[in-house]
C-alpha positions as CSV (number, residue, x, y, z in Angstrom):
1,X,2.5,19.1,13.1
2,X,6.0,18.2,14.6
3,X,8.0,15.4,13.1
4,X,7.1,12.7,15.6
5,X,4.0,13.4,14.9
6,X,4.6,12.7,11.3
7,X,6.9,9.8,12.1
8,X,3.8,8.0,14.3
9,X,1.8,8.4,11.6
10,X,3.4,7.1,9.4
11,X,4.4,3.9,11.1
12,X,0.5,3.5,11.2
13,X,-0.4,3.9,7.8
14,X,-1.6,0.7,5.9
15,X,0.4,-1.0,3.5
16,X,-1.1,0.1,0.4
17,X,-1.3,3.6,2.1
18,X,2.6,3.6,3.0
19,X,3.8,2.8,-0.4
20,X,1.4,5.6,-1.9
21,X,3.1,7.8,0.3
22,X,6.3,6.8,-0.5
23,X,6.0,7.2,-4.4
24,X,4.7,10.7,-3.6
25,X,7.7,11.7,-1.8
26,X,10.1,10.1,-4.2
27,X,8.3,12.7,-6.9
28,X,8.3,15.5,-4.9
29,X,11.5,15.3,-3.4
30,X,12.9,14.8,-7.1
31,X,10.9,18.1,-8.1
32,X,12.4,20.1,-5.0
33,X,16.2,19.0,-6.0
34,X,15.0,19.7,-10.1
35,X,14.2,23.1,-8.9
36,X,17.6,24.0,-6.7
37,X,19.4,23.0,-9.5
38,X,17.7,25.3,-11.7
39,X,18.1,28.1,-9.2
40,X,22.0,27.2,-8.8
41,X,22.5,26.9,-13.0
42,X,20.6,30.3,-12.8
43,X,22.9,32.0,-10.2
44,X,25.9,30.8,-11.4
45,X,27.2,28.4,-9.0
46,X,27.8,25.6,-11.1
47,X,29.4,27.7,-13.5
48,X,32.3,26.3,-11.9
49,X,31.6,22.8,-13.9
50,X,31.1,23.8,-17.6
51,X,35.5,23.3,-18.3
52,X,35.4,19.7,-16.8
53,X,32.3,19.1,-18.9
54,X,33.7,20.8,-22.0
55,X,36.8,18.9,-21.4
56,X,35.0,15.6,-21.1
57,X,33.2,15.9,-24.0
58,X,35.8,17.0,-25.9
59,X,38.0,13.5,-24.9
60,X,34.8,11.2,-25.9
């Protein structure tokens, strides 16, 4: 399925329908970005971040 097909139908989903679909997304778009993160804070590449937090925290 191409995205304009995707697009049309979603314009012609109901209103109940729509907002279903929307919640879904929300949800599994937030699981897709929890899962990058996990696979950057495995890899290393935020390693970059743990002085600025270390200094943050130590100034609170």
């Amino acid at each position: 399925m191409s995205i304009q097909e995707l697009q049309t139908a979603i314009m012609e989903l109901d209103y109940a329908d729509f907002w279903q679909l929307v919640k879904w997304f929300n949800e599994y778009q937030n699981e897709r970005w929890d899962q990058e993160i996990e696979q950057d804070l495995a890899a290393g590449r935020l390693d970059f971040l743990i002085p600025e937090a270390k200094e943050d925290y130590a100034a609170a």
